[in-house]
C-alpha positions in Angstrom: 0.0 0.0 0.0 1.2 3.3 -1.1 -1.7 5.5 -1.3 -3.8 7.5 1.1 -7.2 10.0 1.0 -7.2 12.0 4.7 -10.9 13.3 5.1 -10.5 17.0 6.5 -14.3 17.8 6.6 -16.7 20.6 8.0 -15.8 19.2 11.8 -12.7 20.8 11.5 -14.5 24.5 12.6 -15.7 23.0 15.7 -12.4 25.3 17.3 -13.8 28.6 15.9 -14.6 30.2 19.7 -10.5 29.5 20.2 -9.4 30.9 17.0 -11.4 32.3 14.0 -8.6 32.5 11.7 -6.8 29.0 11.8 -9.0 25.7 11.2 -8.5 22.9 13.8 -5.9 20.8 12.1 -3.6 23.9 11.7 -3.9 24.5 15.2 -0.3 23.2 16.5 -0.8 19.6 18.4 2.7 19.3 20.3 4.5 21.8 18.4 3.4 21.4 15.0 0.3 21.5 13.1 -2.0 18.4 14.1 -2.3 17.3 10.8 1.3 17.0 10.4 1.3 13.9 13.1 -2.0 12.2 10.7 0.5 13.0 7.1 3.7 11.3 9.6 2.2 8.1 10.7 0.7 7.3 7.4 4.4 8.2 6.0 6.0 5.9 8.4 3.4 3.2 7.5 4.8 3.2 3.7 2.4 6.0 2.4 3.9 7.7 -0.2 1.1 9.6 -1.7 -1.8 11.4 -0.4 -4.3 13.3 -1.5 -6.3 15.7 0.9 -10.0 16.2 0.2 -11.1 18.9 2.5 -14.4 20.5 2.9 -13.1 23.9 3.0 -10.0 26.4 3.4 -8.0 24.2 1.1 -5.7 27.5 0.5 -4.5 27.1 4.6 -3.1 23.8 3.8 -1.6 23.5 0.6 0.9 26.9 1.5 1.9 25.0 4.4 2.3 21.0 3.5 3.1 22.2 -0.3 3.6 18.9 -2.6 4.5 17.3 0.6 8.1 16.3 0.2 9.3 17.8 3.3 7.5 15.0 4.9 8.8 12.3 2.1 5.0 12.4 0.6 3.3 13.4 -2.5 0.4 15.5 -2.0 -2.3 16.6 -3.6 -5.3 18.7 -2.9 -9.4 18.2 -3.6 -11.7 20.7 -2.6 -15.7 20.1 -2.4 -18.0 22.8 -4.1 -20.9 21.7 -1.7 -20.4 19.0 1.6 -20.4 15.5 0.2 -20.4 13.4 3.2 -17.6 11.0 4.0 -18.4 8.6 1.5 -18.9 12.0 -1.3 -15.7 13.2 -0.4 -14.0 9.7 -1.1 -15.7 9.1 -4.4 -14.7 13.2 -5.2 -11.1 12.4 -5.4 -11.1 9.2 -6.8 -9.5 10.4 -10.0 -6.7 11.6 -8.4 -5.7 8.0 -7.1 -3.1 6.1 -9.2 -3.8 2.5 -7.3 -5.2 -0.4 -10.0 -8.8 -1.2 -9.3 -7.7 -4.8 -6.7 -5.1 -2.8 -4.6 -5.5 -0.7 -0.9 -6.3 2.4 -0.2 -6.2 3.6 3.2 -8.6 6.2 4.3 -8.8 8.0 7.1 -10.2 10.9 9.2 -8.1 14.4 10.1 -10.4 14.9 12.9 -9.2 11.5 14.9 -6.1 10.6 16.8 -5.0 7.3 17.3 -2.1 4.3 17.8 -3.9 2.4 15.2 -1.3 0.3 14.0 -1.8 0.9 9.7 0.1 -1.5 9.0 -1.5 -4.2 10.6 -4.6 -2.6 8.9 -3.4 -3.1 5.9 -2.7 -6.5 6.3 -5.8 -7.8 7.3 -7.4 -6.8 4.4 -5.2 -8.5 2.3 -4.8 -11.6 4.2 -9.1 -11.7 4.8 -9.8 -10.9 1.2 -12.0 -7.9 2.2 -13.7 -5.0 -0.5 -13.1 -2.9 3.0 -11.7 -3.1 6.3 -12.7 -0.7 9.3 -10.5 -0.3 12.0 -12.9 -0.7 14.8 -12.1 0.3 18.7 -13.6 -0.3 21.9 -15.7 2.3 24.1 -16.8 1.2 27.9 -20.4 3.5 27.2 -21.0 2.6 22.9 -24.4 4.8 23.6 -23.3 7.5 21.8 -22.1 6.1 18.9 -22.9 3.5 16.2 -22.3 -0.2 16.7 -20.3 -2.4 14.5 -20.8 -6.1 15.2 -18.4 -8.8 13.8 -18.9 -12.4 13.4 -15.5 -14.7 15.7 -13.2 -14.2 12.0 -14.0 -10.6 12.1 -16.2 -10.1 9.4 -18.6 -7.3 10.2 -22.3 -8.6 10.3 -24.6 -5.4 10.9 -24.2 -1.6 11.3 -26.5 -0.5 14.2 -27.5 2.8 15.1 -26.5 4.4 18.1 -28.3 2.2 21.0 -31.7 3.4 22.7 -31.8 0.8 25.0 -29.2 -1.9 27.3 -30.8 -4.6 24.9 -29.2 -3.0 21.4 -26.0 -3.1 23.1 -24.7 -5.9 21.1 -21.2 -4.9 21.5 -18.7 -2.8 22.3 -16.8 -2.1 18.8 -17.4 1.0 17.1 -16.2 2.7 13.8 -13.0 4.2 14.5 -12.7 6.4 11.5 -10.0 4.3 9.6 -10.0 2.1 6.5 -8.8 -0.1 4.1 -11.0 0.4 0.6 -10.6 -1.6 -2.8 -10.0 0.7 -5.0 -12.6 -0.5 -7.2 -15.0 0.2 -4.7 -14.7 3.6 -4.3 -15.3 3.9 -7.7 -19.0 2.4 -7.3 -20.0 5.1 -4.6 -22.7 7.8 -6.2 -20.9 10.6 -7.9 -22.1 14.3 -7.5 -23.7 14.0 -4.5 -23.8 13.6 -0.8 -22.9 10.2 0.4 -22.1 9.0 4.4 -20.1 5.7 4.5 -21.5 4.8 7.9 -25.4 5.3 6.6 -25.1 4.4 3.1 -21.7 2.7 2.0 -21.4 0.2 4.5 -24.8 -0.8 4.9 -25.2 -1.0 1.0 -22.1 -3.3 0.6 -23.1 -5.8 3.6 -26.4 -6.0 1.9 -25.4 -6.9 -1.0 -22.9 -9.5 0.1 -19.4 -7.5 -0.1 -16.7 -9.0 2.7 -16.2 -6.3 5.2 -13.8 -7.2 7.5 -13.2 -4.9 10.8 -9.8 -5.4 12.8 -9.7 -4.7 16.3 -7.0 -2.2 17.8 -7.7 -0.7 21.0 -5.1 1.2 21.4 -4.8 5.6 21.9 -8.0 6.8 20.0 -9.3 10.1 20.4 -12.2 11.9 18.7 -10.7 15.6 18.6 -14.4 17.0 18.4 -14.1 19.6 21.3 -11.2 21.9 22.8 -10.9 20.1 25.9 -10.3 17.1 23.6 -7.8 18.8 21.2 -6.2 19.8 24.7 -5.7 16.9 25.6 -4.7 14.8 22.6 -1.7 17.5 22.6 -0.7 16.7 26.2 -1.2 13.1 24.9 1.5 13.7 22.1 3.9 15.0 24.5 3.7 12.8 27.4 4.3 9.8 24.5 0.8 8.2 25.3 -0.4 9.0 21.7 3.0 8.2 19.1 4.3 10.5 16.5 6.9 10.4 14.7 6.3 14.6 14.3 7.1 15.9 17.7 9.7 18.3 17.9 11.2 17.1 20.3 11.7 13.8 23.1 8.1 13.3 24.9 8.3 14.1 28.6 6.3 16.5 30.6 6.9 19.6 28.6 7.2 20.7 25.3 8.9 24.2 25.4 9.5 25.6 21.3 12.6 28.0 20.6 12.1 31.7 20.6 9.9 30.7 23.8 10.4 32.0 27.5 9.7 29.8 30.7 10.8 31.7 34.2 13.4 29.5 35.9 10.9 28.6 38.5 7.8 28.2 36.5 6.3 24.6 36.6 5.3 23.0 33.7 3.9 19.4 33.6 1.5 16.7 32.0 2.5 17.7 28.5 2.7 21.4 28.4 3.3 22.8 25.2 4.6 26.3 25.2 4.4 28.1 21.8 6.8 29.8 19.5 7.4 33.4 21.6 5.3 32.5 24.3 6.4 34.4 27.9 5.8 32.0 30.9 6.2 34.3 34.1 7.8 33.7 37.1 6.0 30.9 39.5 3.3 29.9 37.4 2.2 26.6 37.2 0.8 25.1 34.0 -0.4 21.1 33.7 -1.7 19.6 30.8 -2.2 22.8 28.8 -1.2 24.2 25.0 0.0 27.9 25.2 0.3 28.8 21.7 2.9 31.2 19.8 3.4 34.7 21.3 1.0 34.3 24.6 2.1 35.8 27.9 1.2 34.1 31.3 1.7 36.5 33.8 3.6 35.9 37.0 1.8 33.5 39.4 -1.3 32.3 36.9 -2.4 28.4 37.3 -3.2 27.0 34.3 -4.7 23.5 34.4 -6.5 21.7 31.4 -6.9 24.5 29.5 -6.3 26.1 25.5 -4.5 29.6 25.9 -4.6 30.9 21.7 -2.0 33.1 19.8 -0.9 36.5 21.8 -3.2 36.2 24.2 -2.3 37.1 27.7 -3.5 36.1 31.6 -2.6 37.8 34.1 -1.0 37.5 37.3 -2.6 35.1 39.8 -5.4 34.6 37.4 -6.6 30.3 37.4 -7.7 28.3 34.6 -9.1 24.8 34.6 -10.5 23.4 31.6 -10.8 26.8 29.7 -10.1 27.6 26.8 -8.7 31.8 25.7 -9.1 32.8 22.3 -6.5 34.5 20.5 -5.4 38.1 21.2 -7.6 37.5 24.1 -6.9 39.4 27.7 -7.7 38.2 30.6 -6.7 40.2 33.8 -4.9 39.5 37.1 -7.0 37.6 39.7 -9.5 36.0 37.3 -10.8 32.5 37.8 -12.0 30.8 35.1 -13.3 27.2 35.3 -14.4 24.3 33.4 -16.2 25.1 29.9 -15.6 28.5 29.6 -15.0 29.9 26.4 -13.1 33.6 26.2 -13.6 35.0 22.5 -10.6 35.9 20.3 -9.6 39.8 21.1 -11.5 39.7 24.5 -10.9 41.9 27.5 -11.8 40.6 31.0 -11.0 43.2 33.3 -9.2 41.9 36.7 -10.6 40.3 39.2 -14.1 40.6 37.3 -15.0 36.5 37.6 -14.4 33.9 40.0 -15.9 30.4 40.1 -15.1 29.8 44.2 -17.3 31.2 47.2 -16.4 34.3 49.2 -15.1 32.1 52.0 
């Protein structure tokens, strides 16, 4: 397998209240864009060419990733007129591919982060014979999400809607966003208009008898649908617990970028990623957070959890847990923000104006 289609779709805005003028996967995950770490696995994997089919903004990525051979890829770029849908988007770029009509093509999803192990992927759909293999993951509540069933060789039976009661709980295995297509199956999928994979593809093929074979891996798998999520899947990078082959840098509990500056006694822990030009003041204590290019965090703030964007700045003494600043936001000394709050880009919170604890 040498050929890949990454799905950057419409769920790439869902980061607008943190920063209106960069979509999600050019927000930096661990130092570097977070679609870089998607483009480096698949590299390392024995991709060699990609093609992006993105929903929108295609002009963000293609200055940035270019023809793709600073990463060792070939890239090329597909933009939709209209949203088609996953399966759409798949059958939109189909010309680009250069794989014969019996050979793999991995697809996979710019809004997930996982371990998934591609070339094990890979190989179970050629050792099983498949039209398409899912890479399928485990989830201890599958309530809010639909259910993919398999038979003891792992050939997926039924594709069930997400459960409404204990008794649909059939399983635990769920579609984790990554696959292994024929290539002369994308070619059947509707042209021209919008398709989903998971509604109409997949249920069309099992019904009329096409093998499709789901693999296992339970490994790191994160859905990076919210900020506290993206948060997280950064610390995640860092601390090693999700691998890339794209960190700048050994994982550890902080990731601190050149042109940065982190006060001699600042703490910084749980996979801290401090931005490009960031200031980090003197005794503050950040855990788990991403601090992106050219922020300032004042002397003494606590920073737990939480998303500070591009040149903005907290102030002294000021606490955040699971919050998440826009850019060119200010927030002033003696703030304290708390879990799911959401400071617009270019903000000004006066100090001391909000607090989350009582008066005692």
């Amino acid at each position: 397998m040498t050929e890949a289609i990454l799905l950057v779709g419409g769920k790439g805005t869902r980061l607008r209240p943190l920063t209106v003028n960069t979509p999600k996967p050019m927000v930096p995950a661990a130092g570097v864009p977070f679609l870089t770490h998607q483009l480096a696995r698949a590299r390392a994997a024995g991709v060699d060419h990609i093609v992006l089919a993105t929903s929108y903004l295609a002009e963000v990525f293609e200055p940035y990733f270019g023809d793709g051979s600073s990463l060792g890829l070939s890239i090329e770029y597909v933009t939709e007129d209209e949203p088609l849908g996953t399966g759409g988007a798949i059958r939109n770029v189909a010309s680009r591919l250069r794989s014969g009509p019996d050979e793999p093509v991995l697809i996979f999803n710019g809004d997930i982060l996982t371990g998934l192990d591609i070339r094990a992927l890979v190989d179970t759909h050629r050792s099983s014979g498949a039209d398409v293999s899912l890479h399928l993951t485990r989830v201890d509540d599958p309530r809010a999400f639909g259910l993919v069933p398999t038979d003891p060789t792992g050939r997926v039976t039924a594709f069930l809607e997400k459960p409404q009661t204990p008794e649909e709980i059939v399983t635990d295995q769920i579609n984790a966003g990554a696959y292994v297509f024929r290539r002369s199956v994308i070619d059947e999928i509707p042209a021209g208009r919008p398709v989903s994979v998971e509604r109409e593809t997949f249920p069309g093929l099992l019904a009329r008898g096409a093998h499709l074979q789901g693999m296992v891996d339970s490994t790191y798998w994160l859905d990076l649908g919210t900020p506290q999520a993206f948060v997280r899947g950064s610390a995640d990078l860092v601390l090693g617990r999700a691998p890339s082959p794209a960190v700048p840098g050994r994982c550890g509990d902080r990731l601190v970028l050149p042109t940065a500056q982190v006060a001699p006694d600042a703490k910084l822990t749980g996979g801290t990623v401090v931005g490009h030009g960031a200031v980090v003041g003197a005794g503050a204590r950040i855990v788990g957070s991403t601090i992106l290019a050219d922020a300032v965090v004042e002397p003494g703030a606590v920073i737990t959890d939480s998303l500070v964007g591009a040149g903005a700045r907290i102030g002294a003494r000021t606490v955040l847990s699971g919050a998440v600043v826009g850019d060119g936001a200010r927030v002033g000394a003696d703030n304290e923000l708390r879990e799911g709050v959401r400071v617009w880009c270019d903000a000004l919170l006066p100090a001391a104006s909000l607090r989350f604890s009582s008066d005692q």
